[in-house]
DSSP file (Angstrom, degrees, kcal/mol; ACC not computed):
  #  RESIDUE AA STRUCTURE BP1 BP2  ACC     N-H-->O    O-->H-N    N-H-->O    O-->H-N    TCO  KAPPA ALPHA  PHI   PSI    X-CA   Y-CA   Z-CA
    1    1 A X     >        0   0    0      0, 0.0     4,-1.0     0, 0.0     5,-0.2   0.000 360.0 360.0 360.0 -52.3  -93.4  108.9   -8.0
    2    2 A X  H  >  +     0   0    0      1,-0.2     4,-1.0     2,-0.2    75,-0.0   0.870 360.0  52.4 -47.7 -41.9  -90.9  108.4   -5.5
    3    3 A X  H  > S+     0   0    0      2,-0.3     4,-2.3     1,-0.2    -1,-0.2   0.718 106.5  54.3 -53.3 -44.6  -93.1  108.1   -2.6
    4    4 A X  H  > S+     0   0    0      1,-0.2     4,-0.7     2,-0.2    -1,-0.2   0.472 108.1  53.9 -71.8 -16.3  -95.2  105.3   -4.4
    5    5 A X  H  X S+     0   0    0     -4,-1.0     4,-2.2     2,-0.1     3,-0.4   0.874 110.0  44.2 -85.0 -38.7  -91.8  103.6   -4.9
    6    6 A X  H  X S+     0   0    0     -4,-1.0     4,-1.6     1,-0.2     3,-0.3   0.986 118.9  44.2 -61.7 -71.3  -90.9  103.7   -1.1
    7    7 A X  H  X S+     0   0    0     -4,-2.3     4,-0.8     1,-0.2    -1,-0.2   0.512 113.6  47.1 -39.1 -35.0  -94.2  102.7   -0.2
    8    8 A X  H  X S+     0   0    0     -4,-0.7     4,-3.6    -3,-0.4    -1,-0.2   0.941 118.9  40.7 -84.5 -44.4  -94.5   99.9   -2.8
    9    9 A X  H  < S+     0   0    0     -4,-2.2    -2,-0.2    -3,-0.3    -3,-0.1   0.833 116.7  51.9 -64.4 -40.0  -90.6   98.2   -2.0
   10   10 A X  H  X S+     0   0    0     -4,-1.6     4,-1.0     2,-0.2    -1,-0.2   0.753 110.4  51.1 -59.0 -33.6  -91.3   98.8    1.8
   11   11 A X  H  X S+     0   0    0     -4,-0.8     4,-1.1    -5,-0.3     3,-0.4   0.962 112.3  41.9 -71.6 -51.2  -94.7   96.9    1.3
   12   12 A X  H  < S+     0   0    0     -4,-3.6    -1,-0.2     1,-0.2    -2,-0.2   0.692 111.9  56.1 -93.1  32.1  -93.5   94.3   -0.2
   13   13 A X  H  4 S+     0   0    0     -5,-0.2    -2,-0.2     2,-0.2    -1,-0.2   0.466 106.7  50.5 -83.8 -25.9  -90.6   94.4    2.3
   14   14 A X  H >X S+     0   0    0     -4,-1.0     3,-3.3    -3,-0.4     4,-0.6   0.848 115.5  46.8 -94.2 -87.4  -93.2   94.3    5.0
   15   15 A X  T 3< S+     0   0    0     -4,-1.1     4,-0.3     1,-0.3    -2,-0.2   0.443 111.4  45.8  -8.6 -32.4  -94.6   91.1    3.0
   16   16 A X  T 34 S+     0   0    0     -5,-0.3    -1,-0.3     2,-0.1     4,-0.2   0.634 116.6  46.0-102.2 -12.1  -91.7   89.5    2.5
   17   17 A X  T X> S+     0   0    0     -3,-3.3     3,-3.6     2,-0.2     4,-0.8   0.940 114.7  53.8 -73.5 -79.5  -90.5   90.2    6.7
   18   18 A X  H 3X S+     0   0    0     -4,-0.6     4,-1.5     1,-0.3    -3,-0.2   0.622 110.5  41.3 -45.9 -38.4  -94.0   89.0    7.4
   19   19 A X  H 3> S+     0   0    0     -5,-0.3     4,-0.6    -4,-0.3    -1,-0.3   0.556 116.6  48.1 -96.8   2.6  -93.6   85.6    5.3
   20   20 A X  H X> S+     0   0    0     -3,-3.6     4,-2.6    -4,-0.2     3,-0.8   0.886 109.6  52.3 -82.1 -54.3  -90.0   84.9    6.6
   21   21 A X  H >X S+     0   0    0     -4,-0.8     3,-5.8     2,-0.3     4,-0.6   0.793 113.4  47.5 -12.2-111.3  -91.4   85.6   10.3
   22   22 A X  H 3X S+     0   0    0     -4,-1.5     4,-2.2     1,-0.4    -1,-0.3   0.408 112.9  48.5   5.0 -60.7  -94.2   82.9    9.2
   23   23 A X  H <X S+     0   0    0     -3,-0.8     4,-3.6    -4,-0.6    -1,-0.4   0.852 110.5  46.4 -70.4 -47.0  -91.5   80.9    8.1
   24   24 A X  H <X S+     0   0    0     -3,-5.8     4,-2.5    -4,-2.6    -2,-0.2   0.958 112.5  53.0 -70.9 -45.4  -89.2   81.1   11.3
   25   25 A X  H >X S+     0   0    0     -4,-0.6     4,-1.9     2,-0.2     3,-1.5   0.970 110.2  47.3 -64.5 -60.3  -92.2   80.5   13.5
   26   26 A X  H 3X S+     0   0    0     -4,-2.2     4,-5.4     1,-0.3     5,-0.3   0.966 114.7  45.3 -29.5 -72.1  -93.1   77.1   11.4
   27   27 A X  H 3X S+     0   0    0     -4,-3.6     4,-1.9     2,-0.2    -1,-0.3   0.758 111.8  55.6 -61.9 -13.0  -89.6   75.9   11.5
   28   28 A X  H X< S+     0   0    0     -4,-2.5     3,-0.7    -3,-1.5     4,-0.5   0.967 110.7  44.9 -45.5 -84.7  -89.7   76.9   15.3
   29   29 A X  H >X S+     0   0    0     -4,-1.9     4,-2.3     1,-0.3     3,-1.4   0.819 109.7  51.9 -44.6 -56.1  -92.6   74.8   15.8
   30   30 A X  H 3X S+     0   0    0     -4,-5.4     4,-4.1     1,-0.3    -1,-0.3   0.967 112.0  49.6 -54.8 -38.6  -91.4   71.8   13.9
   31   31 A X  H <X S+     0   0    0     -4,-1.9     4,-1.5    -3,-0.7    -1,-0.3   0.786 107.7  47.4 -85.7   7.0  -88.5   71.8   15.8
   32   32 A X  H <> S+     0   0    0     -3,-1.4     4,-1.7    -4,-0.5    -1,-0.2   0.630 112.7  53.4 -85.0 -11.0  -90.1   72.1   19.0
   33   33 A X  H  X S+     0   0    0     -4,-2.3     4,-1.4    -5,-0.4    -2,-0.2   0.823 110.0  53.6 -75.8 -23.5  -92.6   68.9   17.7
   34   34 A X  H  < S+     0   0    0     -4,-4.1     3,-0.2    -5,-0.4    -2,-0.1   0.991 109.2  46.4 -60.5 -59.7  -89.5   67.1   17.0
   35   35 A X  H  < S+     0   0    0     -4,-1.5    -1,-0.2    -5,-0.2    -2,-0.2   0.904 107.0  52.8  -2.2 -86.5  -88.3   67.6   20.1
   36   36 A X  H  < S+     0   0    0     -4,-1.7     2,-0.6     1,-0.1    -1,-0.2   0.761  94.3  82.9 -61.4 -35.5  -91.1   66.7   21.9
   37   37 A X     <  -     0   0    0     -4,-1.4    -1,-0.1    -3,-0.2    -4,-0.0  -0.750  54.9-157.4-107.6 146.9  -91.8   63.2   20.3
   38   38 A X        +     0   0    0     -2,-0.6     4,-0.1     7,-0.0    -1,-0.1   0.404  58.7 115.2 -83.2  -4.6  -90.4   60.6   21.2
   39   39 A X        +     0   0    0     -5,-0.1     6,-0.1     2,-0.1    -2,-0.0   0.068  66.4  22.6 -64.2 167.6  -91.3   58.9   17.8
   40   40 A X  S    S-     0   0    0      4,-0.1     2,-0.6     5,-0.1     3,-0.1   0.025  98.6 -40.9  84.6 160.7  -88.1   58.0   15.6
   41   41 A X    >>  -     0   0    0      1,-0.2     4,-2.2     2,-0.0     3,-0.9  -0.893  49.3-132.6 -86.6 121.5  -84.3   57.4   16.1
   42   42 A X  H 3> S+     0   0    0     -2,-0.6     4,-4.0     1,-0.3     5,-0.3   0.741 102.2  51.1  10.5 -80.2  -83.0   59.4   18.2
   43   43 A X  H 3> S+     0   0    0      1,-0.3     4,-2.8     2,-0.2     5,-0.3   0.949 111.6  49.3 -51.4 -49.1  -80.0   60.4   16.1
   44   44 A X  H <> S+     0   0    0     -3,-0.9     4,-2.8     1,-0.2     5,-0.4   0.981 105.6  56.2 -61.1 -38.6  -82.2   61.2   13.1
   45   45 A X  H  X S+     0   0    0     -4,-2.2     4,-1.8     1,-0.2    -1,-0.2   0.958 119.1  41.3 -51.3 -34.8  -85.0   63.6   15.5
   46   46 A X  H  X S+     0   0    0     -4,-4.0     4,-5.0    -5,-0.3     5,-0.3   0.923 113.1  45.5 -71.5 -43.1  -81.5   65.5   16.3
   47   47 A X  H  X S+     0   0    0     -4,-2.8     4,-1.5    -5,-0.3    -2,-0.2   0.895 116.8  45.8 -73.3 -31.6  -80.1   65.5   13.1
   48   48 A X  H  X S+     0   0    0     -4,-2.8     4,-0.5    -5,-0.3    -2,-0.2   0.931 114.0  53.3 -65.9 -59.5  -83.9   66.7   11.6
   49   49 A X  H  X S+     0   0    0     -4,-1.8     4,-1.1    -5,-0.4     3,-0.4   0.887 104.3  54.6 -36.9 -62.3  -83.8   69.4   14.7
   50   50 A X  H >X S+     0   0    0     -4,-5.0     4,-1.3     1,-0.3     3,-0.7   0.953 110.7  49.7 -52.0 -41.7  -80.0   70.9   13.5
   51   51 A X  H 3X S+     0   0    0     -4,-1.5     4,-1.2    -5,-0.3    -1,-0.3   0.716 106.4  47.6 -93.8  -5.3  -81.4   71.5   10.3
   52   52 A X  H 3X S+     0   0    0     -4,-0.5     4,-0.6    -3,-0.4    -1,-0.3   0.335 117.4  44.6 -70.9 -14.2  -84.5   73.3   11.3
   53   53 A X  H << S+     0   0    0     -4,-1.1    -2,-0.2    -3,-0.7    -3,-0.1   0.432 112.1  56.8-109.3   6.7  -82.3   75.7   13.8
   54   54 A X  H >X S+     0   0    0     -4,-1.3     4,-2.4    -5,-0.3     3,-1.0   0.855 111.6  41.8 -88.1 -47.6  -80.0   75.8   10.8
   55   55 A X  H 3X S+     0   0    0     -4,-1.2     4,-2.2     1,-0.3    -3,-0.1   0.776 109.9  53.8 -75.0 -32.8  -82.9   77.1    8.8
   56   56 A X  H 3< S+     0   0    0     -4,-0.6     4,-0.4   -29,-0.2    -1,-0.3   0.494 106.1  51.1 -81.5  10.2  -84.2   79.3   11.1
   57   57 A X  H <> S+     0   0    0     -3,-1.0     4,-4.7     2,-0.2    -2,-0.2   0.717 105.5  57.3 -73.6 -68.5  -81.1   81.1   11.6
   58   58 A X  H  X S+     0   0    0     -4,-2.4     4,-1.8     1,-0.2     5,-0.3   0.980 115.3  39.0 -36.7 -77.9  -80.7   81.5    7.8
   59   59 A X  H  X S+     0   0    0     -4,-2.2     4,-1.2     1,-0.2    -1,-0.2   0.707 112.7  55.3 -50.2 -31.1  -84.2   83.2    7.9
   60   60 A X  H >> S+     0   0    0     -4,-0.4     4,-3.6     1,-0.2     3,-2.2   0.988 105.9  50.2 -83.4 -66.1  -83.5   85.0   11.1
   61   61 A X  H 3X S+     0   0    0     -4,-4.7     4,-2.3     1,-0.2    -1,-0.2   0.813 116.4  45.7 -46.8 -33.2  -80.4   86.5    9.4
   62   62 A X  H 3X S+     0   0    0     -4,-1.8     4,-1.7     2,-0.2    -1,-0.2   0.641 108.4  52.1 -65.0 -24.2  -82.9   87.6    6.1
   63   63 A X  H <X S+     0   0    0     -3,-2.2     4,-4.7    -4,-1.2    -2,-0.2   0.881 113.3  43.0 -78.6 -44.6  -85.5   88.9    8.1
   64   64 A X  H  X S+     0   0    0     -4,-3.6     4,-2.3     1,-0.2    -2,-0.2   0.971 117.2  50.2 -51.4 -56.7  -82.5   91.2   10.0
   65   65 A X  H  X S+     0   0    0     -4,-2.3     4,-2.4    -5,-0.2    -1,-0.2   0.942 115.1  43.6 -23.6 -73.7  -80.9   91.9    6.2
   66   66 A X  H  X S+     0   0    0     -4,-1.7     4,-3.8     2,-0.2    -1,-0.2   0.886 109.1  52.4 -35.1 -43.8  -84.5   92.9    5.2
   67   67 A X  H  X S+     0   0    0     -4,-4.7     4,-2.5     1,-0.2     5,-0.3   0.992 114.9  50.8 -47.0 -68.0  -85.0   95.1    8.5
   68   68 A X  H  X S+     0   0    0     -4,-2.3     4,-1.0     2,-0.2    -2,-0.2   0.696 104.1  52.4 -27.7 -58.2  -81.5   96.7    7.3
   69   69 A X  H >X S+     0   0    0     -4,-2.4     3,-1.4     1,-0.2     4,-1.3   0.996 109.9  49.7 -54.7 -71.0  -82.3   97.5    3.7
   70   70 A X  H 3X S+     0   0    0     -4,-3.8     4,-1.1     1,-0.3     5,-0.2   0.690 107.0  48.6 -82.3   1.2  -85.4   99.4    4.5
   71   71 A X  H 3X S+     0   0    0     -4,-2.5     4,-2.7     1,-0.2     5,-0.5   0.848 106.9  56.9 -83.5  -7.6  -84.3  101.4    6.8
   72   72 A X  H <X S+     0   0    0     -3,-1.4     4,-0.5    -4,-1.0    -2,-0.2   0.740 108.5  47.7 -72.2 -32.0  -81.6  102.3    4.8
   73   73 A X  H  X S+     0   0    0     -4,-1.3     4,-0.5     2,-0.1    -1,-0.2   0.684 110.3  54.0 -98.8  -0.6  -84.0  103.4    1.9
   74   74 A X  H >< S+     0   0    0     -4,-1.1     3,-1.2    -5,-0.3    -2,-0.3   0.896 103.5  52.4 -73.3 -53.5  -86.0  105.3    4.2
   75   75 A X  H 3< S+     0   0    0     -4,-2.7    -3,-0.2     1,-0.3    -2,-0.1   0.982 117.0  41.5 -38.3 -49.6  -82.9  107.3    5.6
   76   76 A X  H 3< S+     0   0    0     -4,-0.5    -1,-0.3    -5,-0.5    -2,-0.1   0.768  84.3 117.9-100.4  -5.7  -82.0  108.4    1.9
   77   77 A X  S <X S-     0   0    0     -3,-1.2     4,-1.3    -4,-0.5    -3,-0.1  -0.283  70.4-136.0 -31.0 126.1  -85.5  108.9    1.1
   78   78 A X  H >> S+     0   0    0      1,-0.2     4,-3.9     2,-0.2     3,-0.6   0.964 105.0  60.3 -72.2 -38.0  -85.8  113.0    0.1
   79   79 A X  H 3> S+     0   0    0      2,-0.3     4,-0.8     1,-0.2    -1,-0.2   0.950 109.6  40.8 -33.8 -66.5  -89.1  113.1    2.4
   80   80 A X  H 3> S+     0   0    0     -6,-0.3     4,-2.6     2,-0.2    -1,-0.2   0.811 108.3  55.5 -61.9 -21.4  -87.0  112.1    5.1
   81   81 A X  H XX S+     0   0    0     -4,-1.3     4,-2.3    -3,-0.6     3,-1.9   0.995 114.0  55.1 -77.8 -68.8  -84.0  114.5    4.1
   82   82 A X  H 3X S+     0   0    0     -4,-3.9     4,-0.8     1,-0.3    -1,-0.2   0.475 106.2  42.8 -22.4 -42.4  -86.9  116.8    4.4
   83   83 A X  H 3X S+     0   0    0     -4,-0.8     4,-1.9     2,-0.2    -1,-0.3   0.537 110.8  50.9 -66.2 -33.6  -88.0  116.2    7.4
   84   84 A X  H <X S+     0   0    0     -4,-2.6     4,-2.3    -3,-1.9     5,-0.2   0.845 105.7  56.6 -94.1 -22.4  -85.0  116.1    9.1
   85   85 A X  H  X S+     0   0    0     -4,-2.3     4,-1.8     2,-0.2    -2,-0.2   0.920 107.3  50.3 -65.1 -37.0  -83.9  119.3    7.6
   86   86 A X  H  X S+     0   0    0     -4,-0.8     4,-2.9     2,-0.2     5,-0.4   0.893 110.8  56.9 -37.2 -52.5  -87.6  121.3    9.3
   87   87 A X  H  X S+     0   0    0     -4,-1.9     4,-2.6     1,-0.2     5,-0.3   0.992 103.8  44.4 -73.1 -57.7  -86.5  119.6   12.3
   88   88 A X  H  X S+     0   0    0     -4,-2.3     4,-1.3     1,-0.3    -2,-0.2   0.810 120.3  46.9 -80.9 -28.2  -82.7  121.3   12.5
   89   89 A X  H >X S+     0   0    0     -4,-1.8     4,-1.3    -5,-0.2     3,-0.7   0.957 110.0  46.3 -71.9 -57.6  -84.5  124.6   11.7
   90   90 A X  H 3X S+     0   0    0     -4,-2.9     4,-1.9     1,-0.2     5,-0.4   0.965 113.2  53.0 -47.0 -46.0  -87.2  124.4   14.1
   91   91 A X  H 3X S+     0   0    0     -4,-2.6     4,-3.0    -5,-0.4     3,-0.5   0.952 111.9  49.2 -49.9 -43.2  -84.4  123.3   17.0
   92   92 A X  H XX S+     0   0    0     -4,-1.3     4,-1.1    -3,-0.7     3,-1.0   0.962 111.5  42.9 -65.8 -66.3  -82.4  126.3   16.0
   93   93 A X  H 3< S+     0   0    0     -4,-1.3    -1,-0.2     1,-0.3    -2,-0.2   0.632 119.9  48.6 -61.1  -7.2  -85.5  129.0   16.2
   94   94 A X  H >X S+     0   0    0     -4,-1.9     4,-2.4    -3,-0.5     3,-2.3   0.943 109.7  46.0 -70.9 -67.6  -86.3  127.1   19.3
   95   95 A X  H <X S+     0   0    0     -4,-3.0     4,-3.2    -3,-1.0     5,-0.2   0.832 116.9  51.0 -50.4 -40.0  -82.5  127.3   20.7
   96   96 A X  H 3< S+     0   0    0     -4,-1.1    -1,-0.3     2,-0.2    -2,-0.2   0.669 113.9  42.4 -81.9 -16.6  -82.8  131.3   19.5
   97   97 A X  H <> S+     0   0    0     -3,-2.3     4,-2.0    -5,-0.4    -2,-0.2   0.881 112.2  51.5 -86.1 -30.9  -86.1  131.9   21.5
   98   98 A X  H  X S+     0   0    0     -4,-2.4     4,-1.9     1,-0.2    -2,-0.2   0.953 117.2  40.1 -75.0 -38.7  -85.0  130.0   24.5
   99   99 A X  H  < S+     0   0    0     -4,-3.2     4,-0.4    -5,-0.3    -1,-0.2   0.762 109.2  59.3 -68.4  -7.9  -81.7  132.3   24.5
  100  100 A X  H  > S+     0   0    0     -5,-0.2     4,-0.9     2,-0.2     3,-0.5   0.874 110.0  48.5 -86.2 -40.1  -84.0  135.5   23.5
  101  101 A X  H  <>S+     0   0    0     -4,-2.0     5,-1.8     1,-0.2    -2,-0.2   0.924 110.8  48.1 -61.0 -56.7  -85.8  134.5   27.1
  102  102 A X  T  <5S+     0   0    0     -4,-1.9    -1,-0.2     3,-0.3    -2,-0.2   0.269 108.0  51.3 -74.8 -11.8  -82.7  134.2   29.1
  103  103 A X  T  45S+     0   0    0     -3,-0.5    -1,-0.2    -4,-0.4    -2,-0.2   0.412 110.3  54.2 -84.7 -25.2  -81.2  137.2   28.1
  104  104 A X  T  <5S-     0   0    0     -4,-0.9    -2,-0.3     2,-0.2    -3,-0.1   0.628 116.3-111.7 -54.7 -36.5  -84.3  138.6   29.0
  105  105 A X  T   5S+     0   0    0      1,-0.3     2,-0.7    -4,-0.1    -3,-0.3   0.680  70.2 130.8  95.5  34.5  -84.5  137.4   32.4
  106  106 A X      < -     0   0    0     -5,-1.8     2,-0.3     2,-0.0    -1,-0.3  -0.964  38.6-158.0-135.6 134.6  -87.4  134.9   32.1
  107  107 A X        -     0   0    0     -2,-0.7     2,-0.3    -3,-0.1     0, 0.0  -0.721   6.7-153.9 -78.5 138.0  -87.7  131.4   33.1
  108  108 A X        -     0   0    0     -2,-0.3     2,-0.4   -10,-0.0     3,-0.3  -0.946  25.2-120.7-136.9 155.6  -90.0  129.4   31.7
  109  109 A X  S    S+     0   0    0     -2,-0.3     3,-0.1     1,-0.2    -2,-0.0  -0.894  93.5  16.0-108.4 120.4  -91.2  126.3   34.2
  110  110 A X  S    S+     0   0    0     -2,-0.4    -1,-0.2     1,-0.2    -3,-0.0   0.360  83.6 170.4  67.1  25.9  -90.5  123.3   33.0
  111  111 A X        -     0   0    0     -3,-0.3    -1,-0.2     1,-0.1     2,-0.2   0.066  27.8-129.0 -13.2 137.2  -88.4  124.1   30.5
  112  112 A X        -     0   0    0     -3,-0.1     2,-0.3     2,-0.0    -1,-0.1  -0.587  18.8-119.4 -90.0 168.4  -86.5  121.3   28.6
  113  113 A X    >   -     0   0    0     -2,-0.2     3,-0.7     1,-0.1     0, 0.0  -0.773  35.4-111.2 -88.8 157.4  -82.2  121.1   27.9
  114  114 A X  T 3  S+     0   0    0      1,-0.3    -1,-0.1    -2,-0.3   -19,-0.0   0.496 117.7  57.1 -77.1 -14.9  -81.5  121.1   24.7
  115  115 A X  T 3         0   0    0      1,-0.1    -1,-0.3     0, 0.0    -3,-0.0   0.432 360.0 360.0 -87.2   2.7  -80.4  117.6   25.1
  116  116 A X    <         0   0    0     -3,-0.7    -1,-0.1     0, 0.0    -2,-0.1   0.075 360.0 360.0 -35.8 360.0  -83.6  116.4   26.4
């Protein structure tokens, strides 16, 4: 049940990045068409401009928010608490084979560090 909840909030968390994205790229482009023509008063093509890098800003800053929230309910996801607990046993039975070797006298070639 849980899983079909990550999955559903992260989809439409990928849906709702994907239509702000949409959005930043639109208000890009208008303000590089503002820009670019020469049509208009000056002052207004600028003033038209500010508020299209104002708005993409906004979005840019929603999209990051968004980015933020889900990885933050993936991290506290129990799958992941799962996972990351399999990994910190396998590194230990690792850490205890590579020391079982090396008391042993054996080298293994191309060995990693444990900070590798």
């Amino acid at each position: 049940m849980e899983k079909a909840s990550l999955q559903g909030s992260a989809s439409s968390a990928a849906v709702s990045q994907a239509q702000l994205q949409g959005r930043v790229a639109e208000l890009e482009a208008e303000a590089a068409s503002l820009k670019a023509s020469g049509a208009g008063e000056r002052g207004g093509l600028e003033a038209a401009l500010d508020r299209a890098q104002q708005q993409s800003r906004a979005l840019q800053r929603n999209l990051d928010e968004a980015n933020v929230e889900i990885e933050a309910r993936i991290e506290k996801s129990k799958q992941f608490a799962n996972v990351r607990q399999m990994m910190a046993k396998k590194n230990d039975v690792i850490a205890g084979l590579r020391k079982h070797l090396r008391e042993n006298g054996i080298a293994v070639d191309g060995d990693v560090a444990a900070s590798d």
